[in-house]
TIMARBA-377561 format. One record per residue (C-alpha): y, x, z; residue number from 1; residue in three letters. Coordinates in nm, 3 decimals, padded with zeros to 5 digits. Example, Ala and Ser with C-alpha at 12.3 -4.5 7.8 and 13.67 -1.06 7.14 Angstrom:
<atoms>
ATOM       v       u       w   i  aa
ATOM -00.450  01.230  00.780   1 Ala
ATOM -00.106  01.367  00.714   2 Ser
</atoms>
This chain:
<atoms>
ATOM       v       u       w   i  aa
ATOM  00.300 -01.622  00.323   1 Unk
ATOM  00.407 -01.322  00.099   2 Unk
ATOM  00.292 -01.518 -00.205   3 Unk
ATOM  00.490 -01.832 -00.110   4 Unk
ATOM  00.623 -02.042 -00.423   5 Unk
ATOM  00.383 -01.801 -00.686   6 Unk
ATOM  00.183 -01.937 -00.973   7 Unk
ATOM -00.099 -01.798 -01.021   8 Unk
ATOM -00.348 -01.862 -01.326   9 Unk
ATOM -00.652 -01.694 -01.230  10 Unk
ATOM -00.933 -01.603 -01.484  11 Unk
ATOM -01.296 -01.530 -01.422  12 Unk
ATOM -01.532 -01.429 -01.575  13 Unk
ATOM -01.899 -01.329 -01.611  14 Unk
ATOM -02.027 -01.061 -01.336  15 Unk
ATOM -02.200 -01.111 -01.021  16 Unk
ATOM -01.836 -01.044 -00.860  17 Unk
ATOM -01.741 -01.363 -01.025  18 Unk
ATOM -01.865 -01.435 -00.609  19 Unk
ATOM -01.571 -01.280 -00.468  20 Unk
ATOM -01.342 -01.491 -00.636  21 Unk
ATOM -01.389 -01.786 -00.470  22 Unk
ATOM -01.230 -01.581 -00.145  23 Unk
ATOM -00.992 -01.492 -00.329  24 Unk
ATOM -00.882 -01.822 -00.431  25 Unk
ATOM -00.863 -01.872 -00.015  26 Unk
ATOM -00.639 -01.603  00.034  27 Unk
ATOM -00.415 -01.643 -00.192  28 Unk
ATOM -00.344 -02.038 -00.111  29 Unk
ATOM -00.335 -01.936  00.229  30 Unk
ATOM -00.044 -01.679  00.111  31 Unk
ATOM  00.137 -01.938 -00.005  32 Unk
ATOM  00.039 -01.920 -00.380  33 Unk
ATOM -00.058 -02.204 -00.618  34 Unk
ATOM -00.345 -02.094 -00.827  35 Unk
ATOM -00.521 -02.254 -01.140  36 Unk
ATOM -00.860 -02.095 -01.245  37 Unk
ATOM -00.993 -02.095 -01.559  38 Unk
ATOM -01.366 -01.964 -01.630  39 Unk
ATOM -01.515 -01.829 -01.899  40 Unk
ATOM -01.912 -01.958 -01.984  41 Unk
ATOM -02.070 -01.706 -01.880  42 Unk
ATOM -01.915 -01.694 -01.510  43 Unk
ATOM -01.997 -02.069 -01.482  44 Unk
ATOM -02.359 -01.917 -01.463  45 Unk
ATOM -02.296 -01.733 -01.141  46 Unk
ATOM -02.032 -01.965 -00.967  47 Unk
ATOM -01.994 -02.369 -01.040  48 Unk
ATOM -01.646 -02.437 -01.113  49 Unk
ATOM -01.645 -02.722 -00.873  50 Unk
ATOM -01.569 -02.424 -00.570  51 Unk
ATOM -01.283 -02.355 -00.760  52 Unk
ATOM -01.157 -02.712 -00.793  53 Unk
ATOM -01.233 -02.739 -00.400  54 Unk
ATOM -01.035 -02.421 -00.310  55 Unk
ATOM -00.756 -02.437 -00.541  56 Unk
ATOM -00.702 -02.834 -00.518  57 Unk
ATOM -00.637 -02.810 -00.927  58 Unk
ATOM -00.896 -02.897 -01.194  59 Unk
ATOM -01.067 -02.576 -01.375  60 Unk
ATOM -01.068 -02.517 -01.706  61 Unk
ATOM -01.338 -02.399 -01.885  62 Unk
ATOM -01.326 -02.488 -02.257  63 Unk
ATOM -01.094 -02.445 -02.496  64 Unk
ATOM -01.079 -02.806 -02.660  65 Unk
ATOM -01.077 -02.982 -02.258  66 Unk
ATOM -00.919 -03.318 -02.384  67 Unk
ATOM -00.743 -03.349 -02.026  68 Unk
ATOM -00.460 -03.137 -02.197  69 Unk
ATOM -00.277 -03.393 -02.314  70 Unk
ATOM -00.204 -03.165 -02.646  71 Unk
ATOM -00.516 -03.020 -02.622  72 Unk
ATOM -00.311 -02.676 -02.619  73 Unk
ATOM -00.482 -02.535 -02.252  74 Unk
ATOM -00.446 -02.197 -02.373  75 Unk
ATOM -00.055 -02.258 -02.428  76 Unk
ATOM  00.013 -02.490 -02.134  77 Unk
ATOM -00.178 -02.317 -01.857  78 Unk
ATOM  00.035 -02.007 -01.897  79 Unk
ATOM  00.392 -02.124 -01.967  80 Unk
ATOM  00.508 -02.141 -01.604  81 Unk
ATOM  00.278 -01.930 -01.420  82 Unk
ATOM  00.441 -01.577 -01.279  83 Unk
ATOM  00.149 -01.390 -01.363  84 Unk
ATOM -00.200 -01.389 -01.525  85 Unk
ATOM -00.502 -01.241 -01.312  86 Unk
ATOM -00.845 -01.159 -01.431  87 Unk
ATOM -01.108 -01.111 -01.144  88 Unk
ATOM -01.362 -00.993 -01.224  89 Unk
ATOM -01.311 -00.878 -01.528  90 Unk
ATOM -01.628 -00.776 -01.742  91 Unk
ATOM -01.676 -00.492 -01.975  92 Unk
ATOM -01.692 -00.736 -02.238  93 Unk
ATOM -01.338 -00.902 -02.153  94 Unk
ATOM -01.173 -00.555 -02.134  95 Unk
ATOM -01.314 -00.502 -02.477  96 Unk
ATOM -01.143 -00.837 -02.599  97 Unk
ATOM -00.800 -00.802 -02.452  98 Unk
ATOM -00.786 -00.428 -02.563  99 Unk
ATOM -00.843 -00.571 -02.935 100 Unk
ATOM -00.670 -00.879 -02.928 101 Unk
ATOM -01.012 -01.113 -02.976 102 Unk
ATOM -00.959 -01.517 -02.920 103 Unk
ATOM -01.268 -01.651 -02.920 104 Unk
ATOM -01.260 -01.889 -02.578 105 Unk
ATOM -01.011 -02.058 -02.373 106 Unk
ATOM -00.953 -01.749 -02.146 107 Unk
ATOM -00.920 -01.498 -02.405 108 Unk
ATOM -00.694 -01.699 -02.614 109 Unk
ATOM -00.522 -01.815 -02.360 110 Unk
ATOM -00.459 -01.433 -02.227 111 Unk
ATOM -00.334 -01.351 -02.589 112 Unk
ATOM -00.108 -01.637 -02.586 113 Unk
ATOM  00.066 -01.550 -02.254 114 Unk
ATOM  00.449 -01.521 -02.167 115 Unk
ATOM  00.366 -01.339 -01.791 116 Unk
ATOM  00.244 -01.021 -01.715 117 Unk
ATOM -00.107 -00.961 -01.652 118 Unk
ATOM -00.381 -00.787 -01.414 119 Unk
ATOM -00.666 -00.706 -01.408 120 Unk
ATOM -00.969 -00.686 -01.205 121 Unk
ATOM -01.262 -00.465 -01.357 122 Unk
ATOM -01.601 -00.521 -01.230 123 Unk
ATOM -01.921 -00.335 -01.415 124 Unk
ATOM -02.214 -00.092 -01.364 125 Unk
ATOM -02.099  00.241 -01.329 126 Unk
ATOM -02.208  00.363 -01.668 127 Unk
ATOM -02.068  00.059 -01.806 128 Unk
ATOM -01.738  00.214 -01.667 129 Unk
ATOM -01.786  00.530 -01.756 130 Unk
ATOM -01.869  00.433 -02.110 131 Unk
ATOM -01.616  00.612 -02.353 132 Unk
ATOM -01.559  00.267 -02.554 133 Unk
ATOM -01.447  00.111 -02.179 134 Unk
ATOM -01.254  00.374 -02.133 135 Unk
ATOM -01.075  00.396 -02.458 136 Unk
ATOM -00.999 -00.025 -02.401 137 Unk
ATOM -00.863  00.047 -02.033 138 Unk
ATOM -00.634  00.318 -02.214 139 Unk
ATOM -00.538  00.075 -02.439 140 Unk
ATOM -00.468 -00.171 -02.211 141 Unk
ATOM -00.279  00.052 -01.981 142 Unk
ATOM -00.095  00.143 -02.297 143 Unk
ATOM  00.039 -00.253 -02.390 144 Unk
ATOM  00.142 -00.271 -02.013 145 Unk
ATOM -00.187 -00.456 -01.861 146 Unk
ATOM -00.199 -00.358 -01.457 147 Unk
ATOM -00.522 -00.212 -01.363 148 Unk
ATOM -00.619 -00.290 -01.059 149 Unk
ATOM -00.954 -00.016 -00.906 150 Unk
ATOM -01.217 -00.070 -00.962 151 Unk
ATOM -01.344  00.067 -00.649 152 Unk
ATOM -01.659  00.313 -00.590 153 Unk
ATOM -01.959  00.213 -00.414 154 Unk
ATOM -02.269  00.004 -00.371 155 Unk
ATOM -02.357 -00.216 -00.684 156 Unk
ATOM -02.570 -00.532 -00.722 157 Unk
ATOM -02.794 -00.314 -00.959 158 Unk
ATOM -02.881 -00.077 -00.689 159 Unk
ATOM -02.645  00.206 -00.792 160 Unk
ATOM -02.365  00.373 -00.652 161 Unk
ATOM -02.030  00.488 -00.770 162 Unk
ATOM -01.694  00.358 -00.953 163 Unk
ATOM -01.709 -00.019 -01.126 164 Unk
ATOM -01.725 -00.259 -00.775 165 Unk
ATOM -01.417 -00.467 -00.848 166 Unk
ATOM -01.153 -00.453 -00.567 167 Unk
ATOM -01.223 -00.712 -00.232 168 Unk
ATOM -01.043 -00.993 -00.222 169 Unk
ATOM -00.747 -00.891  00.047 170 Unk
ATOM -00.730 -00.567 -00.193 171 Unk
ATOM -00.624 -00.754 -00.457 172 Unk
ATOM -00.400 -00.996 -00.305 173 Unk
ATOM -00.204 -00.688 -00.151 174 Unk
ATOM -00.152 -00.563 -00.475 175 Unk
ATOM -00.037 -00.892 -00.630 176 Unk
ATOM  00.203 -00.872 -00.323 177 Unk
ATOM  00.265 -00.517 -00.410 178 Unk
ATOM  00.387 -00.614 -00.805 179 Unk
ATOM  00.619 -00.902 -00.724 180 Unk
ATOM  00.809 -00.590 -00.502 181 Unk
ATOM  01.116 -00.466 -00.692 182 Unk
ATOM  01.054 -00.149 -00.812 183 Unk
ATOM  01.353  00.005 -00.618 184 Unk
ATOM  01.168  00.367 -00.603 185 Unk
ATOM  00.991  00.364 -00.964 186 Unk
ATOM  00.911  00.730 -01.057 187 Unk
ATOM  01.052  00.886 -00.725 188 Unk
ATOM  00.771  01.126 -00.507 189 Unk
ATOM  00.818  01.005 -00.165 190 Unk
ATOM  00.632  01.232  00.156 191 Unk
ATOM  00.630  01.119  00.489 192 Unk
ATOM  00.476  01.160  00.818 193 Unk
ATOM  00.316  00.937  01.044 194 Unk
ATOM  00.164  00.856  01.391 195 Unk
ATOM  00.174  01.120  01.707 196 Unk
ATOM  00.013  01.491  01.677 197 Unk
ATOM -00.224  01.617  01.933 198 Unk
ATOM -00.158  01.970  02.102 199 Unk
ATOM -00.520  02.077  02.239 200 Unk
ATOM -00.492  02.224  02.637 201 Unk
ATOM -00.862  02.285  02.609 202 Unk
ATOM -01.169  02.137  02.396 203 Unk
ATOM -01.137  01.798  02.509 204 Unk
ATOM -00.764  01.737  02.653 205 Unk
ATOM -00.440  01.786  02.494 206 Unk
ATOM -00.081  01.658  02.512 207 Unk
ATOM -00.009  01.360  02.272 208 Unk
ATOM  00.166  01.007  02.263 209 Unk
ATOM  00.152  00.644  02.191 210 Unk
ATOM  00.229  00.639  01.887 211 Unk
ATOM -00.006  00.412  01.671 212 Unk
ATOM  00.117  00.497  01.330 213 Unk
ATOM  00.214  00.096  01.217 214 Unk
ATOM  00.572  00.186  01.114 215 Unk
ATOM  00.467  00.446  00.927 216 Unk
ATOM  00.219  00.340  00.731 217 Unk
ATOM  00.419  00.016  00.674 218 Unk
ATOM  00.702  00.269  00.534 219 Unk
ATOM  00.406  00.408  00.336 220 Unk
ATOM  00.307  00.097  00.182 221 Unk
ATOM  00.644 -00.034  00.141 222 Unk
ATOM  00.717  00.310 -00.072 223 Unk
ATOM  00.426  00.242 -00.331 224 Unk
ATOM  00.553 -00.107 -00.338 225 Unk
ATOM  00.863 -00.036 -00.485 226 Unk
ATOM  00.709  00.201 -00.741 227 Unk
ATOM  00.712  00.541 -00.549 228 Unk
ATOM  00.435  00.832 -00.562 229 Unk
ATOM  00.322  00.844 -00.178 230 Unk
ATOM  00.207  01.089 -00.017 231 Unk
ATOM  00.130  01.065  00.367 232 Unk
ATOM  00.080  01.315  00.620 233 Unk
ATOM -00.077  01.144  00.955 234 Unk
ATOM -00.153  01.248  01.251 235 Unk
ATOM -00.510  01.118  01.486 236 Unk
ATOM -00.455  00.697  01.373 237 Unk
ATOM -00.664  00.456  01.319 238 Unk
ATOM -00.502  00.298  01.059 239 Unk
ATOM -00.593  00.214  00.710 240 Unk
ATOM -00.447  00.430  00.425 241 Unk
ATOM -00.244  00.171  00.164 242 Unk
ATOM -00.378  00.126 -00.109 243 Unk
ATOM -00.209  00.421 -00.414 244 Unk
ATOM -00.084  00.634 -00.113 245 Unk
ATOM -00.211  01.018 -00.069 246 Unk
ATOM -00.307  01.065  00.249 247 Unk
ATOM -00.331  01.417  00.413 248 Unk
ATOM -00.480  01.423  00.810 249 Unk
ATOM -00.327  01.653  01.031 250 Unk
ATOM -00.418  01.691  01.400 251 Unk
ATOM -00.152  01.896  01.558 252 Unk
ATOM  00.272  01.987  01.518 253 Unk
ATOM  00.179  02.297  01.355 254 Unk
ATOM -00.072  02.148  01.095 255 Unk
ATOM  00.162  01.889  00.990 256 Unk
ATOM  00.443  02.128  00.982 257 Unk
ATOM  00.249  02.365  00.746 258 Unk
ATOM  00.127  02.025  00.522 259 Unk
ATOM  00.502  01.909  00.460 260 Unk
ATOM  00.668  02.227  00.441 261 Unk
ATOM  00.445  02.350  00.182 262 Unk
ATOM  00.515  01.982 -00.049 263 Unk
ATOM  00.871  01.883  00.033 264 Unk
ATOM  01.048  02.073 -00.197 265 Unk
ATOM  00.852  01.851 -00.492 266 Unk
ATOM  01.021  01.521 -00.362 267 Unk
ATOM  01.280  01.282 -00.398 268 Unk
ATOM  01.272  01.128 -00.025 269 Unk
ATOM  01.108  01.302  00.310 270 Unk
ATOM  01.119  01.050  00.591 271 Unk
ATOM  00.974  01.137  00.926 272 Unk
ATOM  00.845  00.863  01.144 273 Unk
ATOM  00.558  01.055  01.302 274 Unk
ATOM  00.622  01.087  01.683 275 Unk
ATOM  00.569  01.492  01.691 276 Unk
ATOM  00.513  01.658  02.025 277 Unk
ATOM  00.800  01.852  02.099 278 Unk
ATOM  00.581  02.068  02.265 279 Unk
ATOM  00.241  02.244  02.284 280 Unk
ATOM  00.048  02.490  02.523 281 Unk
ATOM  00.107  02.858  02.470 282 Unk
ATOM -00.274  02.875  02.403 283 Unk
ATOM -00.534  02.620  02.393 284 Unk
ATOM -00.829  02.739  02.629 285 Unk
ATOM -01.164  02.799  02.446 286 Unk
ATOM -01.383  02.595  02.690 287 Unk
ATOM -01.311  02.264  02.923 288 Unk
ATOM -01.072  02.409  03.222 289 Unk
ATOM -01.272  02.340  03.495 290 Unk
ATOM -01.142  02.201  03.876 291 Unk
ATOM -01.092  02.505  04.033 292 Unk
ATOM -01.025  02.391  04.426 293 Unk
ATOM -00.715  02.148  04.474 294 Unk
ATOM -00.487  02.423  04.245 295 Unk
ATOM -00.424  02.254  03.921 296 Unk
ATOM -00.365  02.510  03.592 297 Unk
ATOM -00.050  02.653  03.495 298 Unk
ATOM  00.028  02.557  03.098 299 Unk
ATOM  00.254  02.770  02.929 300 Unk
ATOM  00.429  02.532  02.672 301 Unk
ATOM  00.619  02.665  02.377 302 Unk
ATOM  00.857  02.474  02.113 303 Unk
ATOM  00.707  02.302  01.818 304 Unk
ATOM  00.855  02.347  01.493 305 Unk
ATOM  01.147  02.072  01.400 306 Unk
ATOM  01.010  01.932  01.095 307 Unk
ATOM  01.320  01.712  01.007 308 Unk
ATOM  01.550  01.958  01.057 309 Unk
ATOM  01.351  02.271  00.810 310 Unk
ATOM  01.331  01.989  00.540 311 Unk
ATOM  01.712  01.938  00.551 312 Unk
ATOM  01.757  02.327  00.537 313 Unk
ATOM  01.584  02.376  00.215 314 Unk
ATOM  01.799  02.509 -00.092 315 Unk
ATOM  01.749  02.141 -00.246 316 Unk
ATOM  01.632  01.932  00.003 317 Unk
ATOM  01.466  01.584 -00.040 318 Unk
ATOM  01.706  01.293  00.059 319 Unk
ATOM  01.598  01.362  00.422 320 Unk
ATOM  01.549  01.003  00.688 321 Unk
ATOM  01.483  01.035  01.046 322 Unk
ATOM  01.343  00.824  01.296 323 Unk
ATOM  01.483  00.795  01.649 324 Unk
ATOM  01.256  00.664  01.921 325 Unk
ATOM  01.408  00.629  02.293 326 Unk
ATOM  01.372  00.492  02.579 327 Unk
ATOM  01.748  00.449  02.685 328 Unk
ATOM  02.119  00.545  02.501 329 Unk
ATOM  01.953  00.480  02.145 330 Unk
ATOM  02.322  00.475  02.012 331 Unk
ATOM  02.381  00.759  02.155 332 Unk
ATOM  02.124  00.988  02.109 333 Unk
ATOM  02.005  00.854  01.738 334 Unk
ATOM  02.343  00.955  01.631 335 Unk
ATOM  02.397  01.254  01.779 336 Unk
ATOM  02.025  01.340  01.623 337 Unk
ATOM  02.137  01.253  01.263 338 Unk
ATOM  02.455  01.488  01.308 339 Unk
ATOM  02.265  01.771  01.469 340 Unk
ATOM  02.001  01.794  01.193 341 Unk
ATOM  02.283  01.703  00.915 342 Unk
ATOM  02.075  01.403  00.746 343 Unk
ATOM  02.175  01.081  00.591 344 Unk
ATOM  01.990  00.851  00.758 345 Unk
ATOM  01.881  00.807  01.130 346 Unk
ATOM  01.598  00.485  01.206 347 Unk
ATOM  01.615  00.376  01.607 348 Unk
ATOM  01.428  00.219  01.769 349 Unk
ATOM  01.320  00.129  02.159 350 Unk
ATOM  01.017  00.302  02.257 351 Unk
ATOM  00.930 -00.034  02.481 352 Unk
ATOM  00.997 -00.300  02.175 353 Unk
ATOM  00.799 -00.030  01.924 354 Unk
ATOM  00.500  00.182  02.008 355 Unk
ATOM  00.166  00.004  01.920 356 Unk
ATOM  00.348 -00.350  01.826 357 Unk
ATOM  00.293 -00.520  01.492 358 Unk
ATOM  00.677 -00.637  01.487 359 Unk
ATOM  00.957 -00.413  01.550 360 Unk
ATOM  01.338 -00.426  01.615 361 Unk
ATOM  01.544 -00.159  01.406 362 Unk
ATOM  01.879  00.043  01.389 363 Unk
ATOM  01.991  00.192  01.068 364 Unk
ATOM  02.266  00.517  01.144 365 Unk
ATOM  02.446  00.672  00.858 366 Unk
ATOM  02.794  00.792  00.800 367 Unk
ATOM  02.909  00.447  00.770 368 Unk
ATOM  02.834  00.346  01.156 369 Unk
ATOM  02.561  00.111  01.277 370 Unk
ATOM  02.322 -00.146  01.052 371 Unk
ATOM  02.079 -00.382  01.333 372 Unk
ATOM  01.844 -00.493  01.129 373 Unk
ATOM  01.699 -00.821  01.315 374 Unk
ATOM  01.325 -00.807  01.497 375 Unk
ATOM  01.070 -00.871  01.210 376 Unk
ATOM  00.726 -00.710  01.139 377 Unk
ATOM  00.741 -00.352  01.050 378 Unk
ATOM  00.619 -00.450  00.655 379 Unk
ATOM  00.911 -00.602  00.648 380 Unk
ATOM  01.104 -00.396  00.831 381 Unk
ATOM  00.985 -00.126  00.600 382 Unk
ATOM  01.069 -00.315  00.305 383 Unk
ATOM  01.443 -00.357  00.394 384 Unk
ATOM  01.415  00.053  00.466 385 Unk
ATOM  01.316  00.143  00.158 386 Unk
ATOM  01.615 -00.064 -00.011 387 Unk
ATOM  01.815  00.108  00.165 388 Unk
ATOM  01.666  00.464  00.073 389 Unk
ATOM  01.722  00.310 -00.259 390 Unk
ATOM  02.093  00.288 -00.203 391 Unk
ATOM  02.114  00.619 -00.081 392 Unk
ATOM  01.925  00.781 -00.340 393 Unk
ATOM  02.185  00.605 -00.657 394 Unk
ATOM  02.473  00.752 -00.459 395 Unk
ATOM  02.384  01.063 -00.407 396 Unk
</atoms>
């Protein structure tokens, strides 16, 4: 319920996405959000705003003298306590409205009579995208503080493939979530690692851990939240990339190494949460080791590189934030890991309460002792990180 208590005044208009915004009407009640639609004329011809009075429980407007405004001012009223304006789809048409400031309908006066912030939601063609007048609005737009939200790239309802699909429906809910964040991190580059590595014994086998990549990717998203440029270095996970992050794929220590080393000078924070193999075979045999009699192979293993600890050595090092996983002595050992590689901030957590869980139970080390941070799920946990990096970064 990330949306809980948020009022939402949600304009559509005419697209064949105008489809996908009756799910995402759903999601964000379910979120917690109360939501008032109002639809232009020409999206009433590809949804019937009784769906919209169904899912939202609220009448819809549609036209700008609607006598059930007691002043007949809808394009006034509908705005003045909502905490944000959101336009899904919106057409090329629209864009080309709010970019010159046309009120000619109830939606597109009552977007230039707003006292919130707005988004939007493009949905077009391709070319229609690409069109230099589109792109000159969306520049002017982006220019008087509008959020642009995608549009994505692929298949369209025309048959043709390639930027203009607007966003899905849990892709734009996340980043309404996303802009009620405080922007603790605005302008600040932010790298991290997640998820295990894989050190290759042969072809097909190799030495590797649990590690699912959750906390790290919710550290990820939790970044961009608050404003940051993300970039992500991730081992073999499954997981999917949040939306605005960078994301660089790495298989082994070295690769990820030789990814971060070669960016971390260019940022404000480095935080490593990927669970790196400490170690890795000598040399990784060409073909599958074979069963050779009841002997089993010898493997040579050899030191990986200590990511953490290089980053902290730099010249100028990135405010530098650690993550501790254990099995046992996590006091003991997270501390003694933060001292050793001369960093701010050490993360612990139980191997047993973290690996492969949604929710997570945390331990923040710094100079100033110990900070529990209660069991929650990792978003959040990641959330109440990131303030903290925050913290760090204004005293530094």
């Amino acid at each position: 319920m990330e949306l809980m208590g948020k009022r939402i005044v949600l304009g559509i208009t005419g697209g064949i996405a105008a489809y996908k915004a009756a799910e995402l009407v759903r999601l964000l009640i379910k979120q917690g959000a109360t939501v008032q639609v109002t639809m232009t004329e020409a999206a009433t011809r590809f949804i019937a705003p009784v769906t919209f009075q169904a899912l939202s429980g609220k009448p819809v407007f549609c036209d700008q003298w609607d006598p059930r405004v007691a002043n007949n001012m809808a394009h006034i009223d509908l705005s003045r306590d909502a905490d944000v304006l959101l336009i899904a789809p919106a057409s090329a048409d629209f864009l080309a409205k709010l970019a010159h400031g046309l009120a000619d309908d109830l939606l597109s006066t009552l977007t230039l009579a707003r006292n919130c912030p707005l988004l939007v939601a493009p949905a077009m063609n391709l070319q229609m995208w690409e069109n230099p007048a589109t792109q000159r609005n969306i520049d002017t737009l982006r220019g008087d503080g509008v959020a642009i939200l995608g549009p994505a790239c692929g298949d369209q309802a025309c048959g043709e493939q390639g930027p203009g699909r607007m966003l899905e429906a849990e892709e734009i809910v996340a980043e309404l979530v996303a802009f009620f964040q405080p922007k603790l991190l605005n302008g600040k580059k932010v790298l991290l690692t997640a998820g295990p590595t894989f050190e290759a014994i042969d072809p097909v086998r190799g030495i590797t851990n649990l590690s699912s990549g959750k906390m790290g990717f919710a550290v990820a998203r939790a970044a961009r939240e608050a404003g940051a440029q993300v970039t992500l270095v991730c081992g073999p996970v499954s997981q999917n990339t949040p939306r605005g992050v960078t994301r660089i794929d790495v298989t082994s220590a070295l690769e990820m190494h030789a990814a971060v080393m070669q960016r971390a000078a260019l940022h404000d924070v480095f935080i490593g949460v990927a669970a790196v193999a400490d170690y890795r075979p000598r040399s990784a045999a060409e073909h599958k080791i074979k069963k050779d009699g009841n002997s089993a192979p010898s493997i040579e293993l050899v030191l990986n590189p200590d990511i953490l600890s290089e980053v902290a050595a730099l010249p100028v090092p990135p405010l530098c934030v650690g993550f501790a996983a254990e099995s046992h002595n996590l006091a003991e050992y997270a501390e003694k890991k933060r001292v050793t590689k001369k960093i701010p901030l050490i993360v612990g957590n139980l191997i047993q309460d973290s690996f492969g869980a949604d929710g997570n139970t945390l331990i923040l080390f710094d100079e100033n002792g110990q900070l529990p941070l209660p069991p929650a799920p990792k978003l959040e946990l990641a959330r109440q990180l990131v303030a903290r990096i925050a913290t760090l970064l204004e005293n530094r």
